[in-house]
N, C-alpha and C positions, 0 to 999 in steps of 0.2 A: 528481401524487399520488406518496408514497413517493421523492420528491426530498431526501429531508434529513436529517440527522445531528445526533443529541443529544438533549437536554433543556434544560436553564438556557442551557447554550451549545449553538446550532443553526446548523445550516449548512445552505441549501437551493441546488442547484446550478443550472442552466440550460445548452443549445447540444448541438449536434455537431459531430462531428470537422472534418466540411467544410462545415459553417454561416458566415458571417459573423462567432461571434463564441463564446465558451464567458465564465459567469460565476458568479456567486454572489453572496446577502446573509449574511451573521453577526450574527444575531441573539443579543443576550445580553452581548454582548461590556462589562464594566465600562468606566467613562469615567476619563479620568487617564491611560490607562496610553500610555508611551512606546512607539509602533510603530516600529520598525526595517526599513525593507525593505530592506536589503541583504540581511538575514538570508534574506528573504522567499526574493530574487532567488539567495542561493546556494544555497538549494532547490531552486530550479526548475532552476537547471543539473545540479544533478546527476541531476535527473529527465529533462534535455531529449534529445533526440533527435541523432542524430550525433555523440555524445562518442569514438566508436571504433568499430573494424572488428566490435565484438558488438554495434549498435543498429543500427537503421533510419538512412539516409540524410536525412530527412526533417528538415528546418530551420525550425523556428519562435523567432521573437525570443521571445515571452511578455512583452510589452509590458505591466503593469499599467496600471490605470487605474481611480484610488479613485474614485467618485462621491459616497459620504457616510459618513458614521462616524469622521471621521479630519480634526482640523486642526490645520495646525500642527505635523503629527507624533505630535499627542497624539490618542488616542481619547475620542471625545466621550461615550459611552451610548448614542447612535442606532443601528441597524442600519447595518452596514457592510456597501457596496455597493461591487463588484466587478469588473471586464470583461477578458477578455484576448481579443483579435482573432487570426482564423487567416486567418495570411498566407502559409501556404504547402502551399494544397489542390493535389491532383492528380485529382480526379474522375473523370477519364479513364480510369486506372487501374482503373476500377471498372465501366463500362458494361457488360462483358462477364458481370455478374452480375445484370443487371437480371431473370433469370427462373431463376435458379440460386442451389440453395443449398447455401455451403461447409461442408465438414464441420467439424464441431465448434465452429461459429460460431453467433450468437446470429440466423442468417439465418432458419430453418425456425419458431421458434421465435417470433419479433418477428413473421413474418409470418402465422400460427396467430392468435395471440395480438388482438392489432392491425389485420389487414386491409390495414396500410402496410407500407414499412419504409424506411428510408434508405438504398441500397445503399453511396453514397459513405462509404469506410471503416469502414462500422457507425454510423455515425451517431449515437444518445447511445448505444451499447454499446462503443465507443472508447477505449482508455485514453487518447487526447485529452481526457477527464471528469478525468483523475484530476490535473492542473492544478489544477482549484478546490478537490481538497481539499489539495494542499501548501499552496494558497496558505491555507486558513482552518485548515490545522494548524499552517504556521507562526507563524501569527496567537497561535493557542491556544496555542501554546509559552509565547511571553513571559507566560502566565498561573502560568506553572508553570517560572520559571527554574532553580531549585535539584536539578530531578530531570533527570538524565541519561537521555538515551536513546539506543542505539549501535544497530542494526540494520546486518547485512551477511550476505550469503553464506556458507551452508556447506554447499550439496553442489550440486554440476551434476552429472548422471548419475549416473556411480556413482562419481564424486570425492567423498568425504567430509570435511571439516573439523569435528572434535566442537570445541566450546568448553568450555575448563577455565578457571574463573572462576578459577585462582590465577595461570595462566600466560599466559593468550590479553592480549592488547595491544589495546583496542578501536580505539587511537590510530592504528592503521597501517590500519585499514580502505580509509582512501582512498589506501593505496599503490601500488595498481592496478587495471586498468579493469573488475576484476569484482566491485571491493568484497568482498574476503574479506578478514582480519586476519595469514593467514598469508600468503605471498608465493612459497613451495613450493608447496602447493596450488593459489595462485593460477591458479600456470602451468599446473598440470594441466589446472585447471578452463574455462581458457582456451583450451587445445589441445583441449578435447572439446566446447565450441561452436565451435571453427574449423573443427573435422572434419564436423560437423554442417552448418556451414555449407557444404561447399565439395560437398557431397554432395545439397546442396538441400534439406536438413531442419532440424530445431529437436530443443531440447533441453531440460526441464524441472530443478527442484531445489527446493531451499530456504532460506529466510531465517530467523535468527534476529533477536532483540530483546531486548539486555537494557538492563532498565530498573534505574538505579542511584538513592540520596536516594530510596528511595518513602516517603511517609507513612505511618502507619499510620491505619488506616480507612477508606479508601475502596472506596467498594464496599458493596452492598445483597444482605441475605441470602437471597431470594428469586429473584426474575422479574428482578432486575439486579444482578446477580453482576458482579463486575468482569470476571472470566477471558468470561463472554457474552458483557456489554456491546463486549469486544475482540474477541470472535469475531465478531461480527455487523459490525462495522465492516470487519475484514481480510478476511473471506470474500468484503464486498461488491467484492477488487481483482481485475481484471479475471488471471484465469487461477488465485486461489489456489487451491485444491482440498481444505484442510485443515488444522486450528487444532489446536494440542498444549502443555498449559503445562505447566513442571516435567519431570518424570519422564515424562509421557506416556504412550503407549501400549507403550513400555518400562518402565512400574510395574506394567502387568499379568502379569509377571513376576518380582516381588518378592514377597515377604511382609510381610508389613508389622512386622514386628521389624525388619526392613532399610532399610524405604520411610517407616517414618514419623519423620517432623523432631524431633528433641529438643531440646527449648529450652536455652539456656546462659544466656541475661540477657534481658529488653524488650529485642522488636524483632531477636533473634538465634536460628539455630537452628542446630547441629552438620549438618546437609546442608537440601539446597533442593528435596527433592522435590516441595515443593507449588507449584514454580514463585513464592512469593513472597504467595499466595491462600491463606487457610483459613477456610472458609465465604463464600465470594462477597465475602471482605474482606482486603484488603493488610494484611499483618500484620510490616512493617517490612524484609523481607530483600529482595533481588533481583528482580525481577520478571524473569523467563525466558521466553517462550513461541518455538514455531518455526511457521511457513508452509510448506504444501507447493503449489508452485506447478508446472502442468502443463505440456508444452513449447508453443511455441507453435503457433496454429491453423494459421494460411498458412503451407504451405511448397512449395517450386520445384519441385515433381513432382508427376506426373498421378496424380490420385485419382476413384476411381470415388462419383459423388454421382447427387440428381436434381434435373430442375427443376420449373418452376410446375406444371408438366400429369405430374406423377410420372412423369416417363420417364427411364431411366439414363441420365446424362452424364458423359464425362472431360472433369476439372476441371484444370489447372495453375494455381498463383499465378502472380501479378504483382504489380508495384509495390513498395512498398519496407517490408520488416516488420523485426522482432527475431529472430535467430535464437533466441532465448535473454529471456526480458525479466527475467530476475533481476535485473541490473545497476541498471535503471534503476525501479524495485519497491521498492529499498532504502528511497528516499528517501519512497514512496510511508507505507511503513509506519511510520516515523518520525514523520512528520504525522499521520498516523492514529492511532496511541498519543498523540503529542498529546495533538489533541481530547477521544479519551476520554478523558484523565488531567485534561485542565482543563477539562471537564465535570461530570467527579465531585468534584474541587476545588471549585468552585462550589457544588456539591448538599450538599455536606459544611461548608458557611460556612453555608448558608441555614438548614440541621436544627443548629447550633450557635445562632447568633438566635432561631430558634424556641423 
């Protein structure tokens, strides 16, 4: 229950982190359309683990393996089925939590909840999950070639990189290993997860997304608001902590002589305060929003927690995490704007027929 993403186009996921196996169907998906997985595949490298000294150690091929929806290359109409195998659990790493619950982890909380829980890595609360939605965002991309979408870094700590849509270069994103557009910043941002790391702790920030070609109309003016619809998606990645489109919560500091958009022609408007949304509908400009994403849970120093029988215990990690998981998040949200964007594509074909 509460496994899946969408409407017209659905994704319902499957596994954990140190299962046998993590997967998903795509339901909805039209037939015809040419699937590309290299596309797929340079997705998932950017998401994967051990790309540099800010990730986890941790090495997974991410081996697809279509079982239906897909011949030939071509997508058929049927539900496309899924599997990526993990091949490179460390369980062990984890025994020492069999009655302990870390902080700010989804341990206390799954085991309330549940009665069970999976200690090995978190089990489906792992961004190991977040695999199947690159892989059925990249999917959903090809639904929606013409709209850009750049998402990267712009703050680690209290490293800031604002985006200026006249001047920021979304092109140099992947000019280094922290995924920002600027390459000064970069550096900062990367020396205050090295310091974090070398200290035995983690460090949180946030990601922007700008989405460039948007349509106009998508998007429902009630209970599926486009700017929602995207919140509910990003919130679900494991550490965001918070959804802000446009102006944000720095417009509550404007007037709105200053804050609100003035049209110049269809589809244009002399600033972007609305982030791109007016009235739960894309209204041709930019689509802006940012993530604010938490540091991470496990870190290398003793914290005072408790276990099964609520008695205080000092807790150290182990095993192998992210100092930092902005990096590899990027890609995450990429796919996720996706989906919803060729989601509501779809929903916007069908109330056009109708």
């Amino acid at each position: 229950m509460f496994n899946s993403l969408g409407n017209i186009l659905r994704l319902t996921t499957f596994g954990e982190s140190h299962g046998p196996a993590i997967g998903g169907i795509l339901d909805g998906f039209p037939a015809g359309i040419a699937v590309d997985e290299d596309k797929i595949y340079q997705q998932l490298a950017r998401r994967k683990t051990g790309q540099s000294s800010l990730t986890t150690s941790r090495q997974e091929e991410d081996k697809i393996e279509f079982l239906s929806g897909i011949k030939d290359g071509m997508s058929t109409g049927h539900s496309i089925g899924f599997l990526v195998r993990n091949t490179n659990q460390k369980s062990e790493d984890y025994s020492h939590l069999e009655d302990v619950y870390r902080p700010s982890h989804a341990d206390f909380t799954y085991q309330e909840k549940y009665g069970i829980r999976d200690v090995r890595g978190g089990g489906r609360a792992s961004a190991r999950e977040t695999t199947n939605w690159v892989i059925g965002g990249t999917l959903a991309k090809q639904l929606i070639p013409n709209i850009q979408i750049s998402s990267f870094v712009s703050s680690v700590e209290h490293v800031v990189y604002n985006y200026d849509p006249h001047s920021t270069d979304l092109t140099k994103t992947e000019s280094n290993s922290i995924r920002c557009p600027d390459n000064d910043k970069a550096k900062e941002m990367i020396a205050a997860i090295e310091k974090a790391k070398a200290d035995g702790d983690s460090v949180g920030g946030t990601i922007t997304c700008v989405i460039k070609n948007m349509p106009i109309g998508l998007g429902e003016p009630i209970f599926h608001k486009l700017e929602a619809t995207l919140a509910h998606a990003m919130l679900s990645i494991n550490a965001c902590k918070g959804f802000e489109i446009g102006s944000g919560f720095a417009g509550t500091t404007m007037r709105g002589s200053v804050h609100n958009d003035v049209w110049m022609e269809k589809g244009k408007t002399a600033t972007n305060h609305s982030g791109g949304i007016q009235g739960g509908i894309s209204n041709g400009m930019d689509l802006v929003f940012r993530l604010a994403f938490k540091p991470t849970s496990t870190i290398m120093q003793a914290q005072t927690t408790i276990n099964n029988k609520n008695e205080i215990f000092q807790l150290e990690g182990k095993g192998r995490h992210d100092p930092c998981v902005l990096p590899r998040a990027v890609p995450i949200v990429d796919a996720l704007a996706a989906f919803v964007l060729a989601d509501m594509f779809l929903l916007s074909k069908i109330r056009k027929i109708s």
